[in-house]
C-alpha positions in Angstrom: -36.0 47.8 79.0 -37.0 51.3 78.4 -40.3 52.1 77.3 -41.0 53.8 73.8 -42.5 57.5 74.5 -45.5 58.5 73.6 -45.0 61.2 71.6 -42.0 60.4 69.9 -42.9 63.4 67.2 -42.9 65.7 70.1 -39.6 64.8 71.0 -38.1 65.5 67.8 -39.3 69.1 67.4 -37.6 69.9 71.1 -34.5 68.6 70.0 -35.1 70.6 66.5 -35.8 73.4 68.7 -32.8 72.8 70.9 -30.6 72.3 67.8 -31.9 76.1 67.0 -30.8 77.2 70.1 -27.2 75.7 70.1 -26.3 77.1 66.6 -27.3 80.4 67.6 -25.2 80.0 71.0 -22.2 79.2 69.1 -22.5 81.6 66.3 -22.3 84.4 69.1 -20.6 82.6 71.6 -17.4 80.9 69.2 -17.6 81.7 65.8 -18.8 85.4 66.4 -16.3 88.7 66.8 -14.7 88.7 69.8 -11.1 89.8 72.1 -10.0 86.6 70.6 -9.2 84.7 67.4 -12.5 82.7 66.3 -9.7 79.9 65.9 -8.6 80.3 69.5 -12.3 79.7 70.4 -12.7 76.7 68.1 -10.1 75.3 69.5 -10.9 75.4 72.9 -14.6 74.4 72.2 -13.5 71.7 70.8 -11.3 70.9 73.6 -7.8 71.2 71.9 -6.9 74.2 73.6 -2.9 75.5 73.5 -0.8 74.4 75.5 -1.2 76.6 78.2 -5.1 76.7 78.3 -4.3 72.7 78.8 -5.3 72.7 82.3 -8.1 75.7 82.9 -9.9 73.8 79.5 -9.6 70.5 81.0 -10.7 71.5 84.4 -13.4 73.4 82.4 -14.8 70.6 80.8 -14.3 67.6 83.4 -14.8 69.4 86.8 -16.0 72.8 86.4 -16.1 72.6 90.4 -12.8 72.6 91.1 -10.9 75.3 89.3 -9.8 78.3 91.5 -8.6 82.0 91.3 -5.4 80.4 90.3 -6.0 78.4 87.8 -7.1 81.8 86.0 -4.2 84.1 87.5 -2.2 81.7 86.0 -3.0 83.0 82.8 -3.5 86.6 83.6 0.2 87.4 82.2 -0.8 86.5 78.6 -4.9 87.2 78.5 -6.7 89.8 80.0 -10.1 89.7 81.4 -12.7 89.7 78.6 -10.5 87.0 76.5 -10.1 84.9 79.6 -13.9 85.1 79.9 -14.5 84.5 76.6 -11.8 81.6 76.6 -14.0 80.0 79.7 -17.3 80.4 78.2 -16.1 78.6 74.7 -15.0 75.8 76.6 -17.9 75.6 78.6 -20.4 75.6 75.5 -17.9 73.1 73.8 -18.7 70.6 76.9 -22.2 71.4 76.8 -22.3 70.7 73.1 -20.7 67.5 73.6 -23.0 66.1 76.3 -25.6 67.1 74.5 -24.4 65.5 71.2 -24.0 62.2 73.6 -27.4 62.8 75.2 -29.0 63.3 71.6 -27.3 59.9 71.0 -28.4 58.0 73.7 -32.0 59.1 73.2 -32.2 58.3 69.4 -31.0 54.6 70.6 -33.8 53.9 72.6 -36.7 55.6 70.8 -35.7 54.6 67.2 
């Protein structure tokens, strides 16, 4: 059994704070001008990338670990390098919204 936290207050204003902190990520990071379509980015955030960002995406958002210089050569014929960078970090801040979303989540369950 998990114990109820002290300050239960407190812990609402850091995740208010937090919640700050992601929106303004994503405005600059997804929804903001860029070498690609905002819906490109969406999409890929979201983890519904085209087809061919299937793999670098999924990679991206399971096992960040594991991808190599050719699972990004691979798609060096159709983007070039600031829209495969910004391609990468969308679907990085995607998975980091959605484990934070999930941690959010699990905290409200056990405080209340």
């Amino acid at each position: 059994m998990w114990a109820q936290p002290h300050n239960v207050k407190g812990l609402r204003n850091v995740t208010a704070s937090l919640a700050q902190l992601q929106t303004a990520t994503r405005a600059a990071v997804i929804d903001g001008p860029g070498s690609t379509e905002t819906a490109l980015r969406q999409q890929v955030a979201s983890g519904q990338p085209l087809p061919e960002l299937v793999a670098l995406v999924d990679k991206i958002r399971s096992r960040a670990y594991a991808i190599t210089d050719a699972d990004v050569d691979a798609l060096r014929a159709r983007y070039n390098d600031d829209q495969l960078f910004e391609l990468i970090v969308a679907a990085a801040v995607g998975a980091a919204e959605e484990r934070l979303r999930a941690a959010q989540d699990a905290v409200e369950a056990a405080c209340g």
